[in-house]
ZAMARGU-4260 file (C-alpha; in steps of 0.2 Angstrom, whole numbers, plus 5000, padded with zeros to 4 digits):
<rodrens>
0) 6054/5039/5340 | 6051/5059/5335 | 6045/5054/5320 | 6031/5042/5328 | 6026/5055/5340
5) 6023/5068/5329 | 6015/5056/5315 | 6003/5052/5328 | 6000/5070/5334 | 5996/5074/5316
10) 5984/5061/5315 | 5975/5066/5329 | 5977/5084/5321 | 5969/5077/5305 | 5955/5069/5314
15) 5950/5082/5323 | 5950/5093/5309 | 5937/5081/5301 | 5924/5078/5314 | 5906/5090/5312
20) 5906/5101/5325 | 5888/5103/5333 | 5878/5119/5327 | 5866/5126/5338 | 5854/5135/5329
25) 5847/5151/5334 | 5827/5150/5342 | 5832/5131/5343 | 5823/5128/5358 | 5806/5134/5366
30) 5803/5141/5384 | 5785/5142/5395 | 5786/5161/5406 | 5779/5168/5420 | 5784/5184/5428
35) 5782/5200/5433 | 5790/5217/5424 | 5807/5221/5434 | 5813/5239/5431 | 5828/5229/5420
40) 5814/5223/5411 | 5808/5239/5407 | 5825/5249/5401 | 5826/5236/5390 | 5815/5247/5380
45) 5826/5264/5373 | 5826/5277/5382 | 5816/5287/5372 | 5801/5277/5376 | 5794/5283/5391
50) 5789/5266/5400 | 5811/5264/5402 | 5809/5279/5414 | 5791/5278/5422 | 5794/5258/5426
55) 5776/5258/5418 | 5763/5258/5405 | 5749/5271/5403 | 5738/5256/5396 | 5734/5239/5392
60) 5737/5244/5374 | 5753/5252/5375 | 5759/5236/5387 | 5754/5225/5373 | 5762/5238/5361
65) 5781/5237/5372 | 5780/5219/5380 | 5786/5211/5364 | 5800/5220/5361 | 5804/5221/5379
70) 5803/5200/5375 | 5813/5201/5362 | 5829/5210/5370 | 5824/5199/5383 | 5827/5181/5378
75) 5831/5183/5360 | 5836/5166/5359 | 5818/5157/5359 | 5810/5148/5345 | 5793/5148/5338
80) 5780/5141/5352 | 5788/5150/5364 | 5773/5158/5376 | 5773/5171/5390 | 5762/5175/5403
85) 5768/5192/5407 | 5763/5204/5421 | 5765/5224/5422 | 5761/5237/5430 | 5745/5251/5423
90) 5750/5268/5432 | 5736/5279/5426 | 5742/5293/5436 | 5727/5307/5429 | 5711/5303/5432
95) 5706/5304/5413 | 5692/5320/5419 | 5678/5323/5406 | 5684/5338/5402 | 5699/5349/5412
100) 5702/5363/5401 | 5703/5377/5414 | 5690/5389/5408 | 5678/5374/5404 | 5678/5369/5420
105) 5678/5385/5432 | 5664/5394/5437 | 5659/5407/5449 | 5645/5408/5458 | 5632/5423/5455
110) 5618/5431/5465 | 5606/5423/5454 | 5612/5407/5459 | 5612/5407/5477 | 5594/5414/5477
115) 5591/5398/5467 | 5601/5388/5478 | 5596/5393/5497 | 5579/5404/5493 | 5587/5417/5503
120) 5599/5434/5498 | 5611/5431/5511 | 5624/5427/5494 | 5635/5413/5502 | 5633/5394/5502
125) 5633/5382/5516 | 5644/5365/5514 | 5628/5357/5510 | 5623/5369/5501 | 5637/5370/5487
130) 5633/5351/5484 | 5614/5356/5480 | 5620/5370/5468 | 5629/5357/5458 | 5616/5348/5457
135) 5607/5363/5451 | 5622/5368/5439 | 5625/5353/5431 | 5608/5342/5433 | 5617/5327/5419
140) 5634/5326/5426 | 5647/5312/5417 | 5657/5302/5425 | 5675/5311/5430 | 5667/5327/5427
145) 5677/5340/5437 | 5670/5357/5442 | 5680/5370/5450 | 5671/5381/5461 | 5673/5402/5467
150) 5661/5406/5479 | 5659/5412/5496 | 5657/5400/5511 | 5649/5402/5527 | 5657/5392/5542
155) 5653/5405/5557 | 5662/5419/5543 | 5658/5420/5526 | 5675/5418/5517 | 5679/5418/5497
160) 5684/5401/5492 | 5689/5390/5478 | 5685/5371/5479 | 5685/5356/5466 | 5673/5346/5463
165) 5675/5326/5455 | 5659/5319/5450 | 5666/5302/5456 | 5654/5284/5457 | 5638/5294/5455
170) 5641/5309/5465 | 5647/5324/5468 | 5664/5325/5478 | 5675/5338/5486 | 5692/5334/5482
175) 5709/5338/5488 | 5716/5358/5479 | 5732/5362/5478 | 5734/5382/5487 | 5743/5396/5480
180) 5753/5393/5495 | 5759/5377/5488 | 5761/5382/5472 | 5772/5395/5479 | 5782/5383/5491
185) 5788/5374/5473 | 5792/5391/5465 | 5777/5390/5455 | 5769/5406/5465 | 5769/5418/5449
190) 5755/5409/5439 | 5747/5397/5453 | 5749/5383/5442 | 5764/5369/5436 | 5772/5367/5418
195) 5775/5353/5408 | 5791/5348/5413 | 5788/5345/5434 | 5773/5331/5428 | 5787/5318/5434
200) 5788/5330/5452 | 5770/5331/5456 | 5767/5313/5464 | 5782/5320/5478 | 5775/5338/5478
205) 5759/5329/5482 | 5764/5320/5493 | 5774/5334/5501 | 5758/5344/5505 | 5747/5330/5509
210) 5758/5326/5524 | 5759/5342/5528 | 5741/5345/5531 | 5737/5340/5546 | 5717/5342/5541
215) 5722/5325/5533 | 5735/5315/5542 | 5726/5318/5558 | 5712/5304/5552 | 5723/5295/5537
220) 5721/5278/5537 | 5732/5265/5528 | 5724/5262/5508 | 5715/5280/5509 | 5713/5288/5492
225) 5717/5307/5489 | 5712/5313/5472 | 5720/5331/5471 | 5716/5344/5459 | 5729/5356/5451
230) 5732/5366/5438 | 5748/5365/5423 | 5750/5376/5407 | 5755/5366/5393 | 5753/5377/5379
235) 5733/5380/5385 | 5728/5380/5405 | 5723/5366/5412 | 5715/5359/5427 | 5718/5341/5431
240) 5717/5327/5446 | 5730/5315/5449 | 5723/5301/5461 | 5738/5296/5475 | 5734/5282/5491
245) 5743/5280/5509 | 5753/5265/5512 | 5756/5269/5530 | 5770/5280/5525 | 5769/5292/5512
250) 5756/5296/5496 | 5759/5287/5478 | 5753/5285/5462 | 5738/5275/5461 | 5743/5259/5449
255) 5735/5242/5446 | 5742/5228/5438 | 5739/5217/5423 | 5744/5201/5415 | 5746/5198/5395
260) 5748/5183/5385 | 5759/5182/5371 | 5766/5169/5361 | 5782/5169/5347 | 5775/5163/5330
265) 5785/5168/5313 | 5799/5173/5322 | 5790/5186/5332 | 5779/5189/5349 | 5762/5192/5347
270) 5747/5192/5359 | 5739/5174/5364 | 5722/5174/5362 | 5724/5157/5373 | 5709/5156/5385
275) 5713/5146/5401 | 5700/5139/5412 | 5700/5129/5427 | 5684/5119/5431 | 5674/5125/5447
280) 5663/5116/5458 | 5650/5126/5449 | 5655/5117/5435 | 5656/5097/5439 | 5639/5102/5448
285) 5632/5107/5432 | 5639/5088/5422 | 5634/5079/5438 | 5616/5086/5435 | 5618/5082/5416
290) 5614/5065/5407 | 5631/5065/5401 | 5642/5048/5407 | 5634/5034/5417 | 5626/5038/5434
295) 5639/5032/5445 | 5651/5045/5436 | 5639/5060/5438 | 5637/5056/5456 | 5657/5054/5459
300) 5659/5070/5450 | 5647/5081/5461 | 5652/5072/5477 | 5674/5073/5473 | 5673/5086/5461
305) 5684/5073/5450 | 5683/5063/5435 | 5686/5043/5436 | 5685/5029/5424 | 5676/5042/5411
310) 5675/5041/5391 | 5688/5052/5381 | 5669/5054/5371 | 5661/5056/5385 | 5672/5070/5395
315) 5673/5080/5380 | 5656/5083/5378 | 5655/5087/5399 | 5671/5100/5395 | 5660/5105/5381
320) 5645/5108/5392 | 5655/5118/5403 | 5661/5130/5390 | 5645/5133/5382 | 5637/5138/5396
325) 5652/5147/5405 | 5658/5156/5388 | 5641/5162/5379 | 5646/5171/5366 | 5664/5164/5362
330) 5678/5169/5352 | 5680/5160/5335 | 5697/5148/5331 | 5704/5153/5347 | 5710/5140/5358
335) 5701/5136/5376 | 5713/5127/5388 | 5701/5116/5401 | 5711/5111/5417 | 5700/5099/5424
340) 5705/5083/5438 | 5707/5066/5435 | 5708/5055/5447 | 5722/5041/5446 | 5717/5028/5461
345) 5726/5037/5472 | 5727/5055/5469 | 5718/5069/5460 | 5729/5074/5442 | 5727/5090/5435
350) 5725/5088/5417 | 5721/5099/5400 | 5711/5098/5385 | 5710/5110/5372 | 5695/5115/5362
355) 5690/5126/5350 | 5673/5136/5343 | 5671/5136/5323 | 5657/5148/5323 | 5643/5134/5327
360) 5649/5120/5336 | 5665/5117/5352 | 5678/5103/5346 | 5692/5095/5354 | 5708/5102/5346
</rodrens>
């Protein structure tokens, strides 16, 4: 009976031994994502690479620089045709000033220039008045121009101040400056100005003072912009603006938010040109006005905003209509998604169409 057994056992042994196991190939299968950047997204990247410490990008090019390879170490796993709609955050913590090296951008009022300014000798500037000589000073101002100002202001007193200036949205404005006071609160009290390595420390010292100054937080309001000026050595000395908002709380970083496309082709992730559109009432207004399809489809279309009983010929040349006069100077080869509604009998079913421009003419793809 032994021997039965363990004839059979081996068998069963052999058998085993003989059957394929399956093989799951690697990038076997394809995936569709949405999401947002999660700080574990973002130290995916080495940490040499500074978005795995800021949480951030400085740009769009840098995002579309990183977000593959954050894709890759992400979900290594995906095949080709793979896509993902992926969105970051754009902390652009300077305000990029036209020019902020220090002795560019500092000036001290003369005599010369209050006679030209006020018409009088009495050598000091009202508020109103240091906004007129910056007109004076700098009649073609560009946009992000910074100007900081010595001069002597009269409010009852005349008193020796130094003020920044942002030329911000077509005007001059006086902008938040950072005392040497403060400077000295931090330990930077010797030069008046930061080094290189507090940059990461200046949104809390920032927000540090701005609390502080009750000038401020006696009016703040929740989404109020500061844009404070400062000055840092980094080998030269400059003078620069970093733009921080309330959120009821404390003072941040200004940051903004942007969304990619990219899609895995050749084994890697590269940036989807795919254009996605979804049909507006503008839009089935302009077929309904339009000869395209019979009358009592146009008029359906402007009165549900939905397409029924319509040609495939016939609801690609409306889509086509749409694009050509939505999207006036197209992109060439690069695939326009249409999401337009169709109804069923019963409901309205959101469908897609895909065309492409060849350099002269739309076609279905």
């Amino acid at each position: 009976m032994k021997k039965i057994c363990y004839l059979l056992a081996l068998v069963a042994l052999a058998f085993t031994a003989c059957q394929k196991q399956p093989i799951v190939p690697t990038g076997a299968y394809t995936k569709a994502m949405t999401f947002t950047l999660a700080a574990t997204d973002y130290q995916l990247l080495p940490s040499t690479d500074y978005p795995s410490s800021s949480l951030s990008f400085n740009s769009t090019a840098d995002a579309d620089t990183y977000i593959p390879q954050i894709l890759s170490l992400k979900e290594p796993q995906l095949g080709n045709g793979s896509s993902a709609n992926v969105t970051f955050t754009i902390a652009p913590a300077s305000v990029k000033v036209a020019d902020s090296l220090y002795s560019h951008v500092a000036y001290t009022v003369t005599s010369a220039d209050y006679v030209a300014v006020t018409g009088n000798n009495y050598g000091d500037f009202s508020a109103s008045d240091v906004l007129n000589f910056l007109a004076y000073k700098y009649p073609t101002p560009v946009a992000n121009q910074l100007a900081v100002i010595s001069y002597t202001l009269y409010t009852g007193s005349d008193n020796s101040v130094v003020n920044s200036f942002l030329y911000l949205n077509g005007a001059w404005q006086k902008i938040y400056q950072v005392s040497p006071a403060q400077y000295a609160a931090v330990g930077d009290g010797t030069y008046n100005n930061f080094s290189s390595s507090e940059q990461s420390n200046l949104p809390s010292y920032f927000n540090a003072f701005l609390k502080a100054d009750i000038s401020i937080m006696d009016t703040v309001k929740v989404n109020d912009v500061e844009y404070v000026s400062y000055q840092i050595y980094t080998g030269a000395t400059y003078q620069k603006v970093l733009g921080l908002t309330y959120d009821g709380n404390n003072w941040g970083t200004i940051s903004t938010q942007g969304t990619l496309a990219f899609l895995k082709t050749g084994g890697a992730w590269v940036a989807n040109q795919t254009i996605y559109y979804t049909l507006t009432t503008a839009d089935t207004k302009l077929i309904a006005a339009s000869n395209i399809g019979t009358a009592s489809q146009r008029t359906n279309l402007g009165k549900y905003g939905d397409f029924s009983g319509w040609l495939a010929v016939d609801l690609n040349n409306a889509l086509i209509l749409v694009l050509t006069t939505d999207f006036p100077n197209p992109k060439v080869n690069v695939d326009y998604v249409v999401t337009y509604l169709v109804y069923n009998g019963s409901s309205d079913i959101p469908t897609k169409a895909t065309f492409q421009y060849n350099g002269t003419a739309w076609a279905a793809h």
